[in-house]
C-alpha positions as CSV (number, residue, x, y, z in Angstrom):
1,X,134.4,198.4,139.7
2,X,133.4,195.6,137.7
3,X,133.7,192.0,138.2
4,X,135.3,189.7,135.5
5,X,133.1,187.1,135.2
6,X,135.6,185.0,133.3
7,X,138.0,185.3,136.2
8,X,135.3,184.3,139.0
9,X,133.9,181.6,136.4
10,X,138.0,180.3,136.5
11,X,137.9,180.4,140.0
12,X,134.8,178.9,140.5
13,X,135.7,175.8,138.1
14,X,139.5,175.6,139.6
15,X,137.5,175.3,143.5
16,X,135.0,173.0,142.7
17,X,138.0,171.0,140.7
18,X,140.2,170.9,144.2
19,X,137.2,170.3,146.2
20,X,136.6,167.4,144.2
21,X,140.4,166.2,144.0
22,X,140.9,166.8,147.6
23,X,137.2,165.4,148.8
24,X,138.1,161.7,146.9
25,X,141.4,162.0,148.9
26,X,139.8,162.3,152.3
27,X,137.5,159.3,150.7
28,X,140.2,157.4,149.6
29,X,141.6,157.6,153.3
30,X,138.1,156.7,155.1
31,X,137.5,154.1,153.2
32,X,141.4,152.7,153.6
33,X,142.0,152.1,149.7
34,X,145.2,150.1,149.6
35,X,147.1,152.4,146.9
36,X,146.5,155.1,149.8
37,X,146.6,153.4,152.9
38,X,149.9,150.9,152.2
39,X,152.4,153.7,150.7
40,X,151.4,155.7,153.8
41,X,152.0,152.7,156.1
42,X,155.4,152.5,154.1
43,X,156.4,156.4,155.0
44,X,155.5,155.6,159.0
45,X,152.6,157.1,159.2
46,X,150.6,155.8,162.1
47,X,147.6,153.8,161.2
48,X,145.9,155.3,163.9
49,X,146.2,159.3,161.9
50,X,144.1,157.7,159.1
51,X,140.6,159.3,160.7
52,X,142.4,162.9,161.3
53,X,144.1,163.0,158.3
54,X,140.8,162.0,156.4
55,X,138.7,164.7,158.5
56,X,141.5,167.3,157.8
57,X,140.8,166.8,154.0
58,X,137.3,166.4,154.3
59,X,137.0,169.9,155.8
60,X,139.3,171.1,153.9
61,X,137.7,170.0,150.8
62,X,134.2,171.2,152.1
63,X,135.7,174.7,152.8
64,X,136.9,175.6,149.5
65,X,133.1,175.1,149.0
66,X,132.3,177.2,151.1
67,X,134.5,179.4,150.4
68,X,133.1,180.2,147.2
69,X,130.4,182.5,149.4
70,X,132.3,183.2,152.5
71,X,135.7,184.3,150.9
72,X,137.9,184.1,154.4
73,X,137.0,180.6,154.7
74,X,138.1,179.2,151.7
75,X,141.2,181.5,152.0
76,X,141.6,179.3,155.4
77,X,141.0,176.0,153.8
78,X,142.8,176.6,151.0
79,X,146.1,177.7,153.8
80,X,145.3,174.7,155.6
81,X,145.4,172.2,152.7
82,X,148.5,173.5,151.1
83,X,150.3,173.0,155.1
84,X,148.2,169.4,154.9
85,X,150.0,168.9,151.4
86,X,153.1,170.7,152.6
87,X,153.5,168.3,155.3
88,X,153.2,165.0,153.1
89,X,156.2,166.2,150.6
90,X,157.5,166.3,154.1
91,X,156.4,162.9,154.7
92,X,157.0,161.3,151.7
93,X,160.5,162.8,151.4
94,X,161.7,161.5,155.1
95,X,161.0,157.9,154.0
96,X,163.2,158.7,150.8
97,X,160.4,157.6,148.8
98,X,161.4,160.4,146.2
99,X,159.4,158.9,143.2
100,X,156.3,159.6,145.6
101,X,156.9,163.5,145.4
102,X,154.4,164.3,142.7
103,X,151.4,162.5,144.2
104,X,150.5,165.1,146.9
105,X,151.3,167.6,144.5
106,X,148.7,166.6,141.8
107,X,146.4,167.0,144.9
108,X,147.9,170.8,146.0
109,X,148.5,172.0,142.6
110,X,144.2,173.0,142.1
111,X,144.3,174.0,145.6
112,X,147.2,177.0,145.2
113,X,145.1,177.5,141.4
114,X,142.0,178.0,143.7
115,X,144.2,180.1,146.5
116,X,146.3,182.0,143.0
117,X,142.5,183.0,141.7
118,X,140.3,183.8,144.1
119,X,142.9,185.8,146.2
């Protein structure tokens, strides 16, 4: 069997891509950025989820990384950030904020291109 290296070269790029996207999220949450921090204040999110929800995208982001030489683990981080992402449609949706859709979705969208690739 041989291995396509413009495949794994795609899925490499598309990884490092969502790490990156999904790494300044967990950023942008730690270091409370109004454009993130108010909107999610504005869909009742507890203040006090800001840490967890910032750690849950920092490992997330980290094992896509990872991932990239332990295969199951950036399958699990790449499950686990598409449920994060899942769940702030969810979010963002309840609060009939409906303009807000695409914004967690420009953050998913590399992770399923990652999860689509590699797997």
């Amino acid at each position: 069997m041989s291995v396509d290296f413009t495949a794994s070269t795609a899925t490499t790029v598309v990884t490092v891509v969502a790490a990156l996207m999904v790494g300044f999220s967990a950023f942008s949450v730690f270091t409370k950025a109004e454009w993130v921090v108010q909107p999610m204040a504005d869909y009742g999110i507890p203040m006090s989820w800001l840490p967890w929800l910032g750690a849950a995208k920092a490992a997330g982001a980290v094992g896509l990384l990872v991932g990239l030489l332990v295969p199951v683990i950036g399958l699990a981080a790449a499950i686990a950030l598409v449920l994060y992402f899942t769940g702030a449609v969810v979010a963002v949706v309840r609060a009939r904020w409906y303009s807000h859709v695409p914004f967690p979705l420009v953050y998913v969208a590399p992770v399923v291109g990652a999860l689509v690739l590699a797997y």
